[in-house]
C-alpha positions in Angstrom: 97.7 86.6 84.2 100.7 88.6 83.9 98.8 91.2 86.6 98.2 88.3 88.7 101.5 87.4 88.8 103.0 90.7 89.6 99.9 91.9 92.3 99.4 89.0 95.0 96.6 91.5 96.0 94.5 94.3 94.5 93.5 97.2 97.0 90.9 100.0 95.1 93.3 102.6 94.2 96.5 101.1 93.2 98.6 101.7 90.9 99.8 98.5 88.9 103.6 98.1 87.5 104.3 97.1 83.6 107.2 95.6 84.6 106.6 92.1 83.1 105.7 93.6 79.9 107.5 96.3 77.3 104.2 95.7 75.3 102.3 97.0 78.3 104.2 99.6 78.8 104.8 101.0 75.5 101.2 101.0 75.2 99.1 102.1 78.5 99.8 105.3 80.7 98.8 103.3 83.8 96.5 100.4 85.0 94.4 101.1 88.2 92.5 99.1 90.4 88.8 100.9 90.7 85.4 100.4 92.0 86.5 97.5 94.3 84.0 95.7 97.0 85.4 94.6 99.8 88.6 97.1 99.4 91.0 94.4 99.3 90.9 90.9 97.0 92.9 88.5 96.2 94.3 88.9 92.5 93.9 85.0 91.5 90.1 85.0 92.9 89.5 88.8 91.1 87.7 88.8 88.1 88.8 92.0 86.0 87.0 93.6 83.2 89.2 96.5 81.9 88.2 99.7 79.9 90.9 101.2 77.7 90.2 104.8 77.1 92.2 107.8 76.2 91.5 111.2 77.8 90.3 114.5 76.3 92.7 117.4 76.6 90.0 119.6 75.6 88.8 122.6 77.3 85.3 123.2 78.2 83.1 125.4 75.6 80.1 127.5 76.6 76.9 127.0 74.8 74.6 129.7 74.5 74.4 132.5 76.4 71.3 134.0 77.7 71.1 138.1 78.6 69.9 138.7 82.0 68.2 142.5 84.1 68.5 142.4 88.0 68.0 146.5 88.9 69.9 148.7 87.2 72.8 145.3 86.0 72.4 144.0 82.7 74.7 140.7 81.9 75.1 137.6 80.6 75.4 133.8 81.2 76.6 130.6 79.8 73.3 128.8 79.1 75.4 125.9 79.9 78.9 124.5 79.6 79.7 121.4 77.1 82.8 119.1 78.5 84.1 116.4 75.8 84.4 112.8 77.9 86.4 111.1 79.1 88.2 114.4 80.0 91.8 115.0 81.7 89.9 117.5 84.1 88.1 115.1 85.9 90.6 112.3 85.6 90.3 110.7 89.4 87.7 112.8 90.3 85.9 109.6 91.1 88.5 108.7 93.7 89.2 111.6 95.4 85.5 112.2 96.1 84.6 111.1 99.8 81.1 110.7 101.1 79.1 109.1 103.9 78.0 105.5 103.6 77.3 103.9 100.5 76.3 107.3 98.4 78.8 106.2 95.4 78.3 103.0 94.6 74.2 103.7 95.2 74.5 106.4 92.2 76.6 104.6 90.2 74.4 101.6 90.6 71.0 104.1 89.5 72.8 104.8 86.2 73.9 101.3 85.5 70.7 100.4 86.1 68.4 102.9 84.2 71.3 102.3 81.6 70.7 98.6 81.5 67.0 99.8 81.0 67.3 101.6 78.5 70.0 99.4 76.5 67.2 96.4 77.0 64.5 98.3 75.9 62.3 97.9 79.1 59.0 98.8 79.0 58.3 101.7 81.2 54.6 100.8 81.1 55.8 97.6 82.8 58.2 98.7 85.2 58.3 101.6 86.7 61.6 103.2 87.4 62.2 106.9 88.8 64.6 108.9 85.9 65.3 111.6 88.2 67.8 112.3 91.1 67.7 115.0 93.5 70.7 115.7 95.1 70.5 118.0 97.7 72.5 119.9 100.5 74.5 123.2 101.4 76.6 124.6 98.8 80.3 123.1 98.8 78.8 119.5 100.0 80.0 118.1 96.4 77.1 118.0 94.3 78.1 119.4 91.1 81.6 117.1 91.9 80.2 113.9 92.1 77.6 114.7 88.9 80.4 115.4 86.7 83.1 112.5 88.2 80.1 110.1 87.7 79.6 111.6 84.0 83.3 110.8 83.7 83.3 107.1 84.7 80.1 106.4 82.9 81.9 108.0 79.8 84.9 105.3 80.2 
């Protein structure tokens, strides 16, 4: 209510003001205003659901590494590299990610989904629902980003 008050409107991306409360304040780094459809609502007709998480300041650690012979190179390589979440790195990764269409809120919608699945205990034998995703394109298109900003929101 005391959002409402202060924020006629809420627009995906905004920042909202503790102003109205030291209790707020004293106790959150910041409220934003995500993952809204259309990008603009009223605040009185907006339902909110809010997730209060604190971010990981810690560093990525390598797991593993595996030895590797091309010609006359030997080396190594991480076998893969472990990210505690929610992490401070990819804090508004999410948001800053732009894509064509509707390719966002279709992922995020696959995981909800085969989440909801899973937390349900569906029957696979019953319904049938693809676990894999195949995203695909030219190196630099965003791949890697969007996998680990939607690791990060699913986290919160």
């Amino acid at each position: 209510q005391l959002v409402a008050r202060q924020e006629p409107l809420f627009v995906a991306g905004q920042r909202i003001a503790f102003a109205g409360s030291a209790l707020l304040a004293q106790c959150l780094d910041s409220l934003v205003v995500c993952d809204l459809l259309p990008h603009a609502v009223q605040s009185a007709d907006a339902l909110l659901q809010a997730a209060v998480y604190q971010l990981s300041h810690e560093e990525p650690f390598l797991e593993d590494t595996a030895t590797f012979e091309v010609g006359d190179v030997d080396g190594e390589t991480p076998a893969c590299e472990m990210t505690t979440l929610p992490n401070r790195m990819f804090h508004e990764l999410w948001d800053s990610l732009i894509f064509e269409g509707t390719v966002k809120c279709d992922l995020l919608n696959y995981v909800e989904t085969a989440m909801l699945f899973s937390d349900y205990g569906v029957n696979t034998n019953l319904i049938t629902f693809n676990r894999v995703m195949l995203l695909h394109g030219p190196p630099g298109t965003g791949k890697t980003s969007i996998c680990k900003a939607l690791a990060q929101k699913m986290s919160i």
